[in-house]
Each structure stands twice: as C-alpha cells, then as structure tokens.
C-alpha positions in Angstrom: 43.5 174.0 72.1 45.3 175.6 75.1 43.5 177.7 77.1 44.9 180.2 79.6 42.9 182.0 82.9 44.4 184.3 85.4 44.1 185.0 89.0 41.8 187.7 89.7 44.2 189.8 92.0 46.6 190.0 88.9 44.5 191.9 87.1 44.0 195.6 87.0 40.4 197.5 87.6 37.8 197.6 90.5 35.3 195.1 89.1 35.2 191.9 87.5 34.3 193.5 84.4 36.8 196.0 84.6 39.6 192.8 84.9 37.8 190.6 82.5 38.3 193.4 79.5 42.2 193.7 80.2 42.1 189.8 80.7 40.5 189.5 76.9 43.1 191.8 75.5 46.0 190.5 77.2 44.8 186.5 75.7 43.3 184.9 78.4 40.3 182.6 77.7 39.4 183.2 81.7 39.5 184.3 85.6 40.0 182.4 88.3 38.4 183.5 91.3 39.7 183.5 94.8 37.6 182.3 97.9 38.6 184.1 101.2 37.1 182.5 104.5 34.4 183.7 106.6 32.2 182.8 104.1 33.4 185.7 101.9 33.5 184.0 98.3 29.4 183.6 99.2 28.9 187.4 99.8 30.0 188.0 96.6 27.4 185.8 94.6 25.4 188.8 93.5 28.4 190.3 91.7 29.8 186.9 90.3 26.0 186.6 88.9 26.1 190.2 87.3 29.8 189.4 85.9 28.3 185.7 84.3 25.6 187.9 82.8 28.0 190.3 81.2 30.4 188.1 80.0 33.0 187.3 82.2 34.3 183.2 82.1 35.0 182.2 85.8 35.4 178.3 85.9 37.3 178.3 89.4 38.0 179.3 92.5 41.1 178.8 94.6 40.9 178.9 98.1 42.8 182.1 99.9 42.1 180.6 103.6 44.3 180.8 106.8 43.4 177.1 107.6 42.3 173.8 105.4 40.5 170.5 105.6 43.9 169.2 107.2 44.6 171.4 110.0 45.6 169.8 113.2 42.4 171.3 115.2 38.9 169.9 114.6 37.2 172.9 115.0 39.5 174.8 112.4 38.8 171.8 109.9 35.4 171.6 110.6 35.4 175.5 109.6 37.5 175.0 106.7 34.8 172.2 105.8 31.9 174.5 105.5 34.1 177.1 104.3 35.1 175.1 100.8 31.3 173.5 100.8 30.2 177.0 100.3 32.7 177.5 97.4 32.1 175.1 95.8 28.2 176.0 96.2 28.8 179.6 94.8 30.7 178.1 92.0 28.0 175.8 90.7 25.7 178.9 90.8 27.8 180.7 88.5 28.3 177.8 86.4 31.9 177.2 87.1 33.9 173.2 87.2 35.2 173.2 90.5 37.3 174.4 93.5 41.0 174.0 94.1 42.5 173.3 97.3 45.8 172.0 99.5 45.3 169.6 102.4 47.1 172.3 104.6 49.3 175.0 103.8 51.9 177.2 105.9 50.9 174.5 108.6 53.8 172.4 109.5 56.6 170.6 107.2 59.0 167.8 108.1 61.9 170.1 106.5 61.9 172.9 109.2 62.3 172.3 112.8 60.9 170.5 114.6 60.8 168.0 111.6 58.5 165.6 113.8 54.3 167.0 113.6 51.8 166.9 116.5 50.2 163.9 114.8 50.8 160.8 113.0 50.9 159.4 109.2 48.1 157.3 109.7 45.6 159.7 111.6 46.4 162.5 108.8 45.3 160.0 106.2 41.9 159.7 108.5 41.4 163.0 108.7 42.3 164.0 105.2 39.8 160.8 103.5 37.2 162.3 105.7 37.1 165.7 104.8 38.0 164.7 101.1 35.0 162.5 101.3 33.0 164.9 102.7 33.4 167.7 100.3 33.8 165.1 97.4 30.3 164.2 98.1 29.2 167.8 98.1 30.7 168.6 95.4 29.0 165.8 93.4 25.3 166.8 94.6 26.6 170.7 93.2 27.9 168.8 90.5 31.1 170.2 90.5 34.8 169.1 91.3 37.0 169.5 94.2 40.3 169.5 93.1 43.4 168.7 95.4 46.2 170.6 95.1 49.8 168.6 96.4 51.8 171.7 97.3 55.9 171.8 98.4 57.7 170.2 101.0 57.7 173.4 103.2 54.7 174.2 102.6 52.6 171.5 103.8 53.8 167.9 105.1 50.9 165.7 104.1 50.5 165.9 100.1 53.2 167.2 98.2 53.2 164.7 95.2 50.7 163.5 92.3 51.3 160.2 93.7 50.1 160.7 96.9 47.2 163.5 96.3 46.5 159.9 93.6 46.1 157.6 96.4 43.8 159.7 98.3 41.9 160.5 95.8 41.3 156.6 94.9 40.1 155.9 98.5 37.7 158.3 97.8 36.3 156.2 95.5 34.5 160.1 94.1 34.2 161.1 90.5 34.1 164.5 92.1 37.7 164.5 93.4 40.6 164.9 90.9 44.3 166.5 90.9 44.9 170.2 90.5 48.3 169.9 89.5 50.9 173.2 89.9 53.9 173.4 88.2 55.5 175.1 90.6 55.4 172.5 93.4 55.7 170.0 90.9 59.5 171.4 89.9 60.5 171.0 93.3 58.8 167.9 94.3 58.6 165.7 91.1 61.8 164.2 89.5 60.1 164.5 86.1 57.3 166.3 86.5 56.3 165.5 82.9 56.1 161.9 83.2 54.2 162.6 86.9 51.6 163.9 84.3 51.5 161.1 82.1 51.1 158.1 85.2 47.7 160.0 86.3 46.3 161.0 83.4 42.9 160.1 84.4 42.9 162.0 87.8 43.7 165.3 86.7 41.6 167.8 86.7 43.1 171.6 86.9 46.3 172.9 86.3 47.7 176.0 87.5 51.1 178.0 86.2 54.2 179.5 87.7 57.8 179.1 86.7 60.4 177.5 89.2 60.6 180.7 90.7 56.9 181.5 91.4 57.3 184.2 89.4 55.5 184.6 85.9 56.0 181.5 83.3 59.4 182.6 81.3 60.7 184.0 84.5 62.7 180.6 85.4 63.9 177.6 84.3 60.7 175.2 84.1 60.7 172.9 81.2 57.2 174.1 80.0 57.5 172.5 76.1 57.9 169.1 78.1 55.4 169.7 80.8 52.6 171.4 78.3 53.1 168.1 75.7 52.4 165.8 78.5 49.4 167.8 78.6 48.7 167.7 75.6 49.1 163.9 75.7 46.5 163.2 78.6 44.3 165.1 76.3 43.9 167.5 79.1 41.2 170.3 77.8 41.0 172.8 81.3 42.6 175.8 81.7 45.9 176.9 82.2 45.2 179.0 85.3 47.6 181.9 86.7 48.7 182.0 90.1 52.3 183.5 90.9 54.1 186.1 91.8 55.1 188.8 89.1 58.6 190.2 88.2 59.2 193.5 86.1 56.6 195.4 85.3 53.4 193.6 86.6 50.9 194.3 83.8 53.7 193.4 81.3 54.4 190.2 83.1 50.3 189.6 83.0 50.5 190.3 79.8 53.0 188.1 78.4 52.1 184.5 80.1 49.2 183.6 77.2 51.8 184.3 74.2 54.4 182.5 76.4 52.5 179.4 76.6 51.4 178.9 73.0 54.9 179.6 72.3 56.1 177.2 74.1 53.1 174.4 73.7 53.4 174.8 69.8 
C-alpha cells in the first residue's frame, strides 16, 4: 500500500499537532521532520515527544545543514558528524527509521567553473567511507538507518547516482546504511530512473518526491506510473516523503500530491 509523508515546513500551523491534523486531512500517512545544525533537531526532543504522544507519525528526518559529512574542511565534517549522530539519536527516541542525508550539497560541482575540486576522487572516497562508517555504526547501536541521498550534478560532485551512493554503501559493509532515493535528482542524473530502481532493490531505503521541476508531483513531466511500479516491484513498503518546492496555490499544491500518487501508482 502506498504511503505518502510531507515535509514539515509545507504544512500550515504553529505546532506539530497543528500540521499533523491538516496533514491527516489532506492524505498523508506522515511528517517528515527537518534537522537544522547546531544541534537544533535535539532541542526540540521535548516537543517531538509530546507530538508522538498525541499522535503525530514522524519516521524521518532530513538534514537542513549548511555543511555535510563530505565537506572539504575537517573541522566542518567533523561538525557535520556529530551533528547527523545527534539526529539520528533524536529520531530513535521518537521511534522513527532513519535520517536522510547528501555527501555534500551546494559545495562544489564539476559542471560550473572551475570544473576541477580542491581534492581528489580517491581521497573523497576516504573521507566519505569514513564518515559513512562512522554514522553507519551509530546508527546501528540507535538502531536506526542512515540513509544516503545521491543528489544532481550541480549540486554536489561526489554522489549523484544510485550506482555510486551503491558502491559506497557496499564498502560499508553496514546493514545501517541504505539509498534515499529522490526523484528529482534521479530525472536528471539517471537515464532510466525506473530501472536505477530495480538494479538496487535491496539497498533502498527512503524515497522522497518532486517532479522534474522541483515543484509539487503533477507539476512536470516525471514518469511517476513507471517510477512508482518499480517501486512497487522492489516491494518497497517506506514512505513516499514530500520535499519540493510548490506552485499555485501552496496548500492546494500540498493538498493534491497524496491523490496524485495513488492515481498515478494504481
């Protein structure tokens, strides 16, 4: 059964609770949470706790951080480090599945001058197994899952396909690492993003939705029947989680993404 959640910054109202009721009526099954840095996400346990206890489904988090476990400066990762550790802390406490994350994002990209980055292919494989490992690890003892998000060429220069976010993943050798797929940087990056589904079935583990636009799911041109049934195929039981940018009016545009999906999954 397809299951849809939505980004929590989508959603009208001042609390969780608030969100969660126009969430329910609008046909989301869940929220996904966002995790700001400086140990933000963690201030806000004692709310996330009251919102468990009245109801509201939060199974991830997705990190909304200026810098990530592949920045170029040590200090920065090792921030970033402690920064997604503590996520993915919080959202064992409120009995979530995991955290989604990009190696990098915003950070460099071999499409935009100066096309050549400040450090090699083979050290950003060190440093991205490393940090991978690291919060792989943690996320095992939490028993939760860290889920690595590929994201666009221009967006970051290190993990843009399935195939590669695959490989790293493997060299993990973790249970605890897995995909989170997006099918917006998988319609610019993947030549079939369907079949990109399909050859790693068994490392995906989240899925969030825009169309080829960013904008809401029925705003572009995305194959979703195709992409959805090759979800369906992997036997793929997560959510369908929200993240984009809205055109039209922006509760209507909420509003119509759960419909849009069964629709087009039927």
């Amino acid at each position: 059964m397809l299951k849809t959640a939505v980004q929590e910054q989508l959603l009208p109202g001042d609390t969780l609770q608030a969100k969660w009721e126009f969430a329910q009526q609008a046909g989301y099954d869940a929220i996904e949470l966002r995790g700001k840095g400086d140990l933000h996400f963690a201030s806000r346990l004692d709310e996330l706790k009251q919102a468990r206890k009245d109801g509201v489904v939060m199974p991830t988090v997705c990190v909304d951080m200026l810098h990530f476990l592949g920045a170029f400066d040590k200090d920065l990762r090792r921030d970033a480090l402690a920064q997604m550790k503590s996520q993915l802390t919080v959202i064992a406490e409120i009995g979530g599945t995991g955290a989604q994350t990009p190696a990098s994002y915003g950070m460099f990209s071999r499409r935009l001058p100066p096309f050549e980055p400040p450090r090699g292919e083979a050290e950003d494989r060190e440093i991205l197994l490393a940090g991978l490992t690291e919060l792989g690890e943690h996320a095992r003892r939490e028993g939760v899952t860290l889920f690595l998000e590929p994201l666009n060429r221009y967006e970051d220069h290190m993990v843009n396909r399935l195939d590669q976010a695959a490989d790293l993943i493997r060299a993990t050798g973790l249970d605890s690492v897995r995909i989170g797929i997006d099918s917006y940087h998988m319609n610019i990056e993947e030549s079939d993003p369907a079949a990109a589904i399909l050859a790693h079935a068994d490392l995906i583990g989240h899925a969030q939705v825009s169309d080829s636009n960013r904008f809401q799911p029925g705003a572009g041109h995305l194959d979703w029947r195709a992409w959805l049934t090759a979800l369906h195929t992997i036997g793929y039981d997560g959510h369908l989680a929200l993240e984009c940018r809205l055109t039209g009016d922006p509760l209507d545009a909420v509003r119509s993404v759960p419909a849009f999906l069964k629709r087009s999954g039927a």
